[in-house]
N, C-alpha and C positions, 0 to 999 in steps of 0.2 A: 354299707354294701351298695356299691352299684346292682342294677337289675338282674344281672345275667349271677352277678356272685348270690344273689338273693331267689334263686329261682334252679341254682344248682344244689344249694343248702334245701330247699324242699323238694326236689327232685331226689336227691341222695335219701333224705329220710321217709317218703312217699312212693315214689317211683312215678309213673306218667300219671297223665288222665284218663284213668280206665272206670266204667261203671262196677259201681262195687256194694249191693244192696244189704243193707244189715238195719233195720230200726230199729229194732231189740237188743242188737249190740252195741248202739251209737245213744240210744235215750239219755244214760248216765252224764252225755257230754252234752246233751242240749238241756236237759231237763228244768237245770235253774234260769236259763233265757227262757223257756218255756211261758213259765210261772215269772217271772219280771215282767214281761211285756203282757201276758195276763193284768197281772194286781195294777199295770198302771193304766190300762184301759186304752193300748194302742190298737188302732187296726190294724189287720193282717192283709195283705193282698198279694195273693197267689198267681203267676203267670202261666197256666199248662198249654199245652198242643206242640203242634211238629214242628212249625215256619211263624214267624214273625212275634216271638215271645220277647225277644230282645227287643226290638220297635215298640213292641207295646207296655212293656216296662220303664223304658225312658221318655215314651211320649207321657204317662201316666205322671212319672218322677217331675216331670218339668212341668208338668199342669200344677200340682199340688204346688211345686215349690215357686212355681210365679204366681200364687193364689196367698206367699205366705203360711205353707204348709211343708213343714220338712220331713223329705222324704227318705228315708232310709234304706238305700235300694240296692240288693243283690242280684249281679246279672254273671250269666258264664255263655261262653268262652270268655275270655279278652281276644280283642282283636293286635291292637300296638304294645299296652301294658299292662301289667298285672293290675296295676291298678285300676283299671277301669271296673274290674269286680265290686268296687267298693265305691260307691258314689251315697254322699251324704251332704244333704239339702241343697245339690246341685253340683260338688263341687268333688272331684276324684280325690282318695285320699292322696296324700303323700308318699312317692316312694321312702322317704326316711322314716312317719310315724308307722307304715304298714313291716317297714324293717323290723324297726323294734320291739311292735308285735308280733311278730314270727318267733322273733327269738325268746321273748316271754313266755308266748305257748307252746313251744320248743320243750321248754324248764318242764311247765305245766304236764305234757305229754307224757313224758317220759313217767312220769308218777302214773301213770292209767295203767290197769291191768288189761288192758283193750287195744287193738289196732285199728288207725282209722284211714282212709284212704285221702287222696291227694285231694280231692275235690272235698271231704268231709272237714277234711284241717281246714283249707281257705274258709269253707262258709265258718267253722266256728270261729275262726277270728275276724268274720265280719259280726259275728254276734257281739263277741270280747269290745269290738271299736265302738259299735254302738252301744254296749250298757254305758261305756268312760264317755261318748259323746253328747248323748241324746240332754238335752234341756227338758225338762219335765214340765215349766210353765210357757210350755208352746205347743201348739197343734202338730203332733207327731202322725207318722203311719210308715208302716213294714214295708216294703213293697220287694215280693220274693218272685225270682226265675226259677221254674223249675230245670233241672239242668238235663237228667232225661226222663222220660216214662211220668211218673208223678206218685205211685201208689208209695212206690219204694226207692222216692228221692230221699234229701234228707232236710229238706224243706218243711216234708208232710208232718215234719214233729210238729208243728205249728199248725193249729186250729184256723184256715180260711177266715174270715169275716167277709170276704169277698174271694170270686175267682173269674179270672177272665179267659175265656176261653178258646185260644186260636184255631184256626186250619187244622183238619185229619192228613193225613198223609203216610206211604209207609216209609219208616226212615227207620233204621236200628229195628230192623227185622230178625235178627236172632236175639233180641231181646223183647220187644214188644208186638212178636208178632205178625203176621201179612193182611190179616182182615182187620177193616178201617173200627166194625163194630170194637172188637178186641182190644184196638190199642186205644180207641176212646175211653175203655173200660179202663185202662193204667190211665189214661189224663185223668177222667172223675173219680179217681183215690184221693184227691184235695178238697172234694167238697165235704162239706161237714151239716151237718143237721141243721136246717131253720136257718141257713146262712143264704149270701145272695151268690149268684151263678149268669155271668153275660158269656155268648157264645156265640163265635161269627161261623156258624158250620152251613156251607153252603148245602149238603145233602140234607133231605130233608127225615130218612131213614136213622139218620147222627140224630137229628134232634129229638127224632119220636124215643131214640134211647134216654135222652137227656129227659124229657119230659115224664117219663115212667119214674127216673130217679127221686123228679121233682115230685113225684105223688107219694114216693117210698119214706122219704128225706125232709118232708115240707119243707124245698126250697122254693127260693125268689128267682124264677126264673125268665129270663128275656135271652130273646135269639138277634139277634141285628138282622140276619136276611130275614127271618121267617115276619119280622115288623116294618120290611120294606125299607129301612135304613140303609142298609145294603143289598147288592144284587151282583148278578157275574161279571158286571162289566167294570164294576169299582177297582179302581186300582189298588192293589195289594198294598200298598204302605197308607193307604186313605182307608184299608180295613183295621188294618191297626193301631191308626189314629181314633177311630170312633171309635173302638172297643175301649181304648183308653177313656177319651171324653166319657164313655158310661159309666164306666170305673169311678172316674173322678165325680161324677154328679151322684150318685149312691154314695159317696163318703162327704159328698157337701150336703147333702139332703137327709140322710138317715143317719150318718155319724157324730157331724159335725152341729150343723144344724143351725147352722145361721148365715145371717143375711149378708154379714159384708162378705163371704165370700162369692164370688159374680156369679152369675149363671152365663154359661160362652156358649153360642155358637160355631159351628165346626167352623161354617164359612170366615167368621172375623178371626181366627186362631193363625198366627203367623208361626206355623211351624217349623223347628229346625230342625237343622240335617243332622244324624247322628251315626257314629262311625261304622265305617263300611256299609251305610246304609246309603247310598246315593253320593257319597261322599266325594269331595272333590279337594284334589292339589294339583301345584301348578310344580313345574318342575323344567328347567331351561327353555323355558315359552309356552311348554306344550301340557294339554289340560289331561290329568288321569282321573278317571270315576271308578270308584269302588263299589260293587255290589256283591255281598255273599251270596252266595246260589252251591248250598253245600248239598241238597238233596235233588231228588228229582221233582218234587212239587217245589221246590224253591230254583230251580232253572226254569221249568215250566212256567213259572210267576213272571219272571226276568224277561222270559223270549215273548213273554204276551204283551210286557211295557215297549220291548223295544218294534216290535209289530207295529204298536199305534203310535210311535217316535216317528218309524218308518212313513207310515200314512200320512202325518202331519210336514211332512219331505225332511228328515234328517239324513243328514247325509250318510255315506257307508263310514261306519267303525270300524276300527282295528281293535280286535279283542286278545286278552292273554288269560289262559288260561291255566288253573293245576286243580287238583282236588286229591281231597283228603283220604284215606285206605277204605274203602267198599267196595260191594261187590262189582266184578269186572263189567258184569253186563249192564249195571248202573251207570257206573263210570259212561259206558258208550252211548248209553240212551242219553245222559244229558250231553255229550260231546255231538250227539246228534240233532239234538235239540237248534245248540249253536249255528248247527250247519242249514237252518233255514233263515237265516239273518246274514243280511247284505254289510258285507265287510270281510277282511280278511282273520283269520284263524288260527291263530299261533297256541299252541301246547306248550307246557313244560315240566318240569320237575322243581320241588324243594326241598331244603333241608329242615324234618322237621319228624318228629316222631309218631305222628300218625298220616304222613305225606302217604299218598298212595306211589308203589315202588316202580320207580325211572322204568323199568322195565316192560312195565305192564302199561304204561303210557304211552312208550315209545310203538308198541307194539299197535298201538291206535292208530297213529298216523300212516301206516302200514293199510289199513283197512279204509281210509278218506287219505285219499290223495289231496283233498281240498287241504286238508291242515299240515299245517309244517309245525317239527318238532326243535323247540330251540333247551339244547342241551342248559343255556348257562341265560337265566332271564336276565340276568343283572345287563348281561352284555349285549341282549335285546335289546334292550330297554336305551341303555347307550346308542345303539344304531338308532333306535327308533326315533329320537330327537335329534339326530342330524337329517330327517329327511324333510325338507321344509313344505312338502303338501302335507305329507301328517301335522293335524291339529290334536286328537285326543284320544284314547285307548281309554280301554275297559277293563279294569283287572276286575276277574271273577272265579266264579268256584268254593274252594276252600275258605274260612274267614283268616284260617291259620297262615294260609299262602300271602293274603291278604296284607296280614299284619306286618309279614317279611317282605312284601313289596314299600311298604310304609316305611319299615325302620331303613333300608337300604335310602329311603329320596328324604328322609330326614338325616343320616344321617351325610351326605355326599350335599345337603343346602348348608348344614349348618358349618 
């Protein structure tokens, strides 16, 4: 199966990506990876919060695995391919063996007296890949994203050994809520008793909750701001790089426990760029960066880098933008956000089942004169490299938009 025939086969039998909380329905299907990765003594590492879960699940994944530690790492969304869900000791799986999986647990399925949802199939067949891949005489570790909320992911079937713990923010407010305490209260359903717990929560009201738990719970607790590691002015992808480095020195230190694996410094760490996170292609001369900024504390995040880009004299960008179905007045708060950055401001639509609807978009540029609405981005996109003073655009917003901007300039190089 090509991707799209592999993606319509679970489409057809799942239906989209929708949150779909059941633990007590779903247990029977995690229960024996439960107790596997138990009885062989792997670590667990949990990703909760609102913004930058993804960053810091891959930054953690790559530390272990350039340390000679394989990491076994569950991340959601995909941005380009399904596969990128599924990254083990550094390396995406294959769309052929992740095929063949599917249709295995396909067979498997259909025997459960149970329904499971779209997001529930994929993670169990990342568990299915890792029982057939994992090597048992090598230094292993879980490393799980939570996909949303955390109490009643379907991660939590899994006992923490560690949790790392991102940005509060409201995001998925008819599910988790509008008060910041509240929805921290669904991110710490992953901690688990006597286990360790890092947290970059710049409030300090967030942490006196966390630290109440830590009395309740006897956890291991460290905050990054509250130890001066971090502060306001740290760049958002350099918060999620050290929440990782802590991660990873707690699994070198209290798991692993030996000496050849290095102790690193943030500063000597030659980080890399991972997708749709700052990400860059070239495409008929001209440079595009990708940045997801799917919420309003993840545009907020975006417009404070490109502030001190600005200061440091970067020139004006051309931005494109779409975002994913939320609430309308969201939507314009972060389009408004945009509209205090020097460059021009192009909107659009995509095809895409949780795109937010052409309609309600179009109706923005209605309201900012400043943003022009470009009905068909591909054909944008086509203009926009024939103007020879543009140098480089910013696709942002949605990571889904994202990924559609991607498969269009991969596939018009190749």
């Amino acid at each position: 199966m090509n991707e799209k025939q592999l993606m319509d086969v679970i489409f057809k039998n799942f239906g989209f990506e929708v949150f779909t909380p059941g633990l007590l329905r779903t247990k029977p299907l995690y229960d024996f990876y439960v107790n596997y990765f138990k009885n062989l003594n792997i670590p667990i590492v949990i990703i909760a919060g609102t913004n930058g879960k993804g960053e810091t699940a891959h930054s953690l994944s790559w530390l272990l695995n350039h340390q000679g530690i394989n990491a076994y790492t569950w991340t959601s969304p995909h941005i380009f391919s399904i596969c990128e869900r599924y990254s083990f000791a550094g390396e995406d799986v294959s769309l052929a063996r992740l095929s063949m999986e599917v249709e295995a647990a396909l067979l498997d399925y259909r025997q459960l007296e149970f329904k499971v949802s779209f997001y529930e199939f994929l993670f169990w067949v990342f568990l299915r890949l890792v029982v057939k891949d994992i090597d048992q005489s090598k230094k292993n570790v879980i490393v799980l994203e939570v996909g949303l909320g955390g109490r009643l992911d379907a991660v939590n079937h899994f006992a923490a050994n560690i949790v790392l713990l991102n940005s509060i923010s409201r995001d998925h407010k008819e599910i988790l809520g509008n008060r910041y305490d509240i929805i921290l209260g669904e991110k710490c359903g992953v901690f688990r008793a006597n286990q360790y717990v890092v947290s970059a929560l710049e409030l300090a009201y967030l942490r006196q909750n966390v630290h109440d738990q830590e009395k309740e719970m006897g956890l291991n607790y460290f905050d990054l701001f509250e130890n001066n590691i971090l502060n306001a002015e740290t760049d958002f992808s350099d918060r999620n790089r050290k929440l990782a480095l802590s991660g990873f020195e707690i699994l070198r230190e209290k798991f692993f426990k030996i000496s050849s694996v290095k102790t690193m410094t943030y500063s000597e760490i030659h980080w890399p760029i991972f997708k749709g996170r700052s990400e860059k292609m070239t495409y008929k001369g001209k440079e595009f960066i990708f940045v997801g900024a799917h919420n309003l504390d993840g545009m907020r995040k975006l417009v404070a880098r490109m502030l001190k880009e600005e200061k440091k004299g970067l020139r004006p960008i051309t931005f494109l933008v779409s975002f994913s179905k939320r609430d309308f007045s969201e939507t314009k708060a972060m389009l408004k956000m945009l509209l205090g950055l020097r460059g021009s401001l192009h909107l659009t639509n995509f095809n895409h089942p949780k795109a937010q609807e052409s309609e309600l978009l179009h109706k923005l540029t209605t309201e900012f004169s400043e943003v022009s609405f470009e009905l068909s981005w591909m054909n944008y996109l086509e203009d926009f490299c024939e103007i020879k003073s543009a140098e480089s655009i910013l696709i942002t917003g949605s990571y889904y938009f994202i990924g559609e901007v991607q498969s269009y300039l991969r596939s018009k190089s190749s």
